[in-house]
N, C-alpha and C positions, 0 to 999 in steps of 0.2 A: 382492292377497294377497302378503304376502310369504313369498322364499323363500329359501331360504342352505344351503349344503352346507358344515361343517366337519370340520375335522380337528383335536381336540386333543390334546395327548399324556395318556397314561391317568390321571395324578394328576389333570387341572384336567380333565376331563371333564364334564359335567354333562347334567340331562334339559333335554330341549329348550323346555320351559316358561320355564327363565331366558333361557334365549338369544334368544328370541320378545320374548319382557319389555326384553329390551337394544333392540332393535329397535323397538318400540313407541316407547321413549323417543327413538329415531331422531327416530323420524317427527311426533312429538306437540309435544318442543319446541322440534326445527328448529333446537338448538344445544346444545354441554355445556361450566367453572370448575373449577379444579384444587382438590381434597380431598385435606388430609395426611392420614397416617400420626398415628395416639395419640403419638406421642414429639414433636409438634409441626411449624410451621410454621420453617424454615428462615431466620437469620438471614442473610440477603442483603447482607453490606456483610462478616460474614465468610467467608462462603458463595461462595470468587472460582471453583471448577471449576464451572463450568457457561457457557452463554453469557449474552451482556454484555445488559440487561436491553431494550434499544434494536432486537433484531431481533425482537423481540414486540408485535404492534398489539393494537387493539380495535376492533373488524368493528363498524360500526354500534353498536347498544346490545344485541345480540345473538349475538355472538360474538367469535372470537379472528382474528389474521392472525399470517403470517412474512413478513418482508422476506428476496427471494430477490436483488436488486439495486438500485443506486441510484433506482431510480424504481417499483419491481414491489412487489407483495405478492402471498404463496398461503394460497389460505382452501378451504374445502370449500364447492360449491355449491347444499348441498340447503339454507343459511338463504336467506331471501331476500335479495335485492340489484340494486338499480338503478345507472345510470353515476353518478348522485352520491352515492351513498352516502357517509359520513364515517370517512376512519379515523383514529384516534389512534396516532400512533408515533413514538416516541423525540423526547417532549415535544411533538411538534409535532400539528395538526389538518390532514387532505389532501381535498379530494373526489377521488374516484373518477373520473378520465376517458375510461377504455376497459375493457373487458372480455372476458376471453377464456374464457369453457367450454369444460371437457373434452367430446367427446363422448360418452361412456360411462361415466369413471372420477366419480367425485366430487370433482372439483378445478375452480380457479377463477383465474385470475391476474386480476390487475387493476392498473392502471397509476394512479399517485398522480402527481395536476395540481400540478405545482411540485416535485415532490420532487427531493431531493438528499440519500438516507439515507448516512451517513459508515458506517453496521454491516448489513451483512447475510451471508445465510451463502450456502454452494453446497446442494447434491444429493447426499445420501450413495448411491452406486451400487455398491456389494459389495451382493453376494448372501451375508453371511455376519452376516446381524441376529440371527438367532435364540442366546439367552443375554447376547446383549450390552445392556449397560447402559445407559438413556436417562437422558436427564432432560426433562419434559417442562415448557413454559412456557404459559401463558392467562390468560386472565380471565376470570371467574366467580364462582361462588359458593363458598365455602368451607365448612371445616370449621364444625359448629356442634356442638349438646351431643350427649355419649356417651349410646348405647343399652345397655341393661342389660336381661338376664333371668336369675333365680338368681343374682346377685350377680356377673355375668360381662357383662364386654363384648361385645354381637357386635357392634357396627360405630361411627356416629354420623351425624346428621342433618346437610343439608344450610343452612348458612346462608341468609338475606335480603341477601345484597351486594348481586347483581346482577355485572354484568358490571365493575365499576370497578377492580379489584383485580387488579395484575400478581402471581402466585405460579408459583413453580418447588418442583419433587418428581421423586422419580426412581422407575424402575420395571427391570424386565428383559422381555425379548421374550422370550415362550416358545414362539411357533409364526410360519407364514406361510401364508399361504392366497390362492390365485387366483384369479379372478373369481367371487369373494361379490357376490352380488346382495343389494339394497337397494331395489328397485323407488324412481325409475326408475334407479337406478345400478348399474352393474358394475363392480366394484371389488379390485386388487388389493388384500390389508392385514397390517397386523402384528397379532400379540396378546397382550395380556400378562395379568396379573390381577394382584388389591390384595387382597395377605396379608395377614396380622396379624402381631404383632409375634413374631421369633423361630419363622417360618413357613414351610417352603414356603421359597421364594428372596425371602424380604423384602430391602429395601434401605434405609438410611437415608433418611428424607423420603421413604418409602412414598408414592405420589398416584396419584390416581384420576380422570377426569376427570367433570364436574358442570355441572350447568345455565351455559351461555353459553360452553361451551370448544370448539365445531367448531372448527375450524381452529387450533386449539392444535398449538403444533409439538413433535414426540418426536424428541432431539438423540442422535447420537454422535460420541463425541470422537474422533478422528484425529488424531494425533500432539498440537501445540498449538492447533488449530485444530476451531471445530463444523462440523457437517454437517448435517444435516435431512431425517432417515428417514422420518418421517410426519406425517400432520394426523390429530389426532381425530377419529375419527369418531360410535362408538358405546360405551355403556358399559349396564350389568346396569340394571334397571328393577324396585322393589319394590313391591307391592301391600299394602293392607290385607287381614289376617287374614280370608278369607274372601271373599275379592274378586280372586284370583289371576287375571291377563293382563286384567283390568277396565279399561282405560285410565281409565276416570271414578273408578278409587281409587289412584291414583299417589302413593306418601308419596316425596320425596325424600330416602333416606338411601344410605350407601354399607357394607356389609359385609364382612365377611371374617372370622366365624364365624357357624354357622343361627343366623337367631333363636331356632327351636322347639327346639331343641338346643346353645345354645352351648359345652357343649362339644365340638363338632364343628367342624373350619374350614370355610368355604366361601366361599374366596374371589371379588369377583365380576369380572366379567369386561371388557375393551376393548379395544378394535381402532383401527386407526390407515390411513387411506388408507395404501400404499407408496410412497413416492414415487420410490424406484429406478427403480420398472416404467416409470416417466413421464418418466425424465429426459430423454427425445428430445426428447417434446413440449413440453414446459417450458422446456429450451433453442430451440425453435423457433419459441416462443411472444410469449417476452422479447421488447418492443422494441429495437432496434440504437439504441445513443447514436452521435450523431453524433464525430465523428476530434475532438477539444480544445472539445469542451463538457463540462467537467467540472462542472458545476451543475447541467445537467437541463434547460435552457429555449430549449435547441434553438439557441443562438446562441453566439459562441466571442467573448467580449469580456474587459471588465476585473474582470466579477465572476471570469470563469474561470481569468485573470491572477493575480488574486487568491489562488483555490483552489491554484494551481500553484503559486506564489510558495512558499506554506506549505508544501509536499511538497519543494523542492527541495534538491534533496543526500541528498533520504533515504536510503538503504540496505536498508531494511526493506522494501520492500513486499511482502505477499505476495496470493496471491489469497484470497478472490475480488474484490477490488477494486481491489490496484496500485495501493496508497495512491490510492484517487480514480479511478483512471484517469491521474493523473499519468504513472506509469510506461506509456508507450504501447508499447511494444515488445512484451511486458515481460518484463524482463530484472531484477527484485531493488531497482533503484534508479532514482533519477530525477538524469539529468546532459544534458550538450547534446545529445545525441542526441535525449530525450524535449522538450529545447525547442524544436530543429528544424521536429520533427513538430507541436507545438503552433503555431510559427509560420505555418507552409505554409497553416494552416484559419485563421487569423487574421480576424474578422470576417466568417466564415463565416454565412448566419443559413438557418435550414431549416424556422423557423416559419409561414414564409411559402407559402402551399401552392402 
């Protein structure tokens, strides 16, 4: 049985039949693809505020991941997944070679065999999400044809992609809620809901999250740099007319005015693991790179020579990576001091168990 205690603020309220219905689709397709906003899918080549398209995977053929460091990804662990699972990220293909569950929250880390991701983000850790503005990145299923009753839009169907399709849309946090249960998870989370246009707090590139986006990450900006406040979790669940909380009549669409009524809003609703709440364990979680292995493959040679070569003299590094790890101090730039310390590990090898 499931069960969940919210709190929403009085506008976004609802009876507890939709919010059952969000949950059901928890549980039924074990993953949720970002759905725009009616004013369209966001031209991404002009579209540069948001994060760079490369700390966004593809979880198996069933969900979404974030790259949280050069070798890590975070997903939510209620899709399935084994140690070889496949992820796709930032062009490249990874098996899966370790794994780490939460014990309670629904989060998932997992260590990618060979990686060397040049983009990933940190842990947004303020306690001050709620009104702030995401943007949320997946793959999944998109937007397909508008719903119409009385010559009025209330929402629109969910495409046939599937999980192939990277899409970014943005959203606002409207609440935060503390150990929401999910059977078997307990989970801190964010929440937001998908207005319609000229709504409520709509945003440009209104999205919603959709078949194959667990693990889809909800971004905030900090200064020039992203953060990564949450993973999808859950989103609103519709039924056929007459077949209300019916799991065996699941239409995939996404709303945000009644159908039976459009002209009423009602927009539907999602939630995002927190990731704040976890940033201990997530940091404690991460495997440690060895001192001047800046490739990933546990030995300190000429590939990593290489990698270093290309950072040197930089200036710029900022975290969360220190151009690479180059910068090992890290202190902004990379000069003798960071070749020093590279030297010292020189043919280092830690592969070796």
């Amino acid at each position: 049985m499931i069960s969940v205690v919210m709190k929403l603020p009085a506008q976004n309220r609802r009876a507890f039949g939709p919010l059952l219905a969000a949950l059901v689709l928890w549980q039924s397709s074990c993953a949720l693809g970002i759905i725009l906003h009616p004013d369209g899918e966001p031209n991404l080549a002009a579209w540069t505020d948001r994060p760079h398209e490369d700390v966004v995977g593809r979880w198996g053929n069933n969900a979404s991941c974030v790259a949280i460091s050069s070798n890590c990804v975070i997903t939510t662990q209620h899709q399935k997944a084994k140690a070889d699972t496949l992820v796709e990220i930032a062009g490249n293909t990874y098996t899966v070679s370790e794994i780490w569950n939460h014990d309670t929250a629904d989060l998932r880390i997992a260590r990618l065999y060979g990686a060397n991701l040049a983009s990933f983000v940190g842990v947004y850790e303020s306690t001050d999400e709620i009104v702030k503005k995401i943007v949320i990145g997946g793959y999944g299923n998109g937007r397909g044809e508008l719903l119409q009753n009385q010559g009025i839009t209330y929402g629109h169907a969910w495409d046939d992609s599937g999980n192939t399709t990277l899409r970014f849309g943005t959203n606002l946090i409207e609440d935060i809620k503390d150990q929401n249960t999910v059977d078997p998870f307990t989970s801190d989370i964010l929440i937001a809901d998908f207005d319609g246009l000229n709504e409520g707090d709509s945003t440009i590139y209104e999205s919603i999250p959709a078949n194959h986006d667990s693990g889809s990450g909800w971004f905030i900006k900090v200064g020039e740099t992203w953060q990564l406040a949450g993973l999808s979790r859950a989103v609103d669940t519709h039924f056929e007319e007459g077949h209300e909380d019916d799991p065996n009549y699941i239409v995939y669409e996404a709303w945000f005015r009644d159908r039976a009524d459009p002209t009423k809003p009602r927009p539907d609703y999602l939630d995002a693991v927190r990731l704040g709440s976890y940033a201990k364990w997530i940091s404690d979680m991460l495997p440690s790179v060895p001192p001047g292995d800046l490739n990933g493959d546990d030995r300190v040679d000429s590939f990593d020579l290489a990698v270093f070569g290309l950072r040197w003299l930089r200036t710029d590094c900022q975290p969360p990576d220190f151009c690479l790890r180059a910068d090992s101090e890290p202190d902004g730039d990379v000069d003798w001091l960071d070749l020093a310390h590279f030297a010292v590990h020189w043919l280092d090898d830690h592969s070796i168990p």
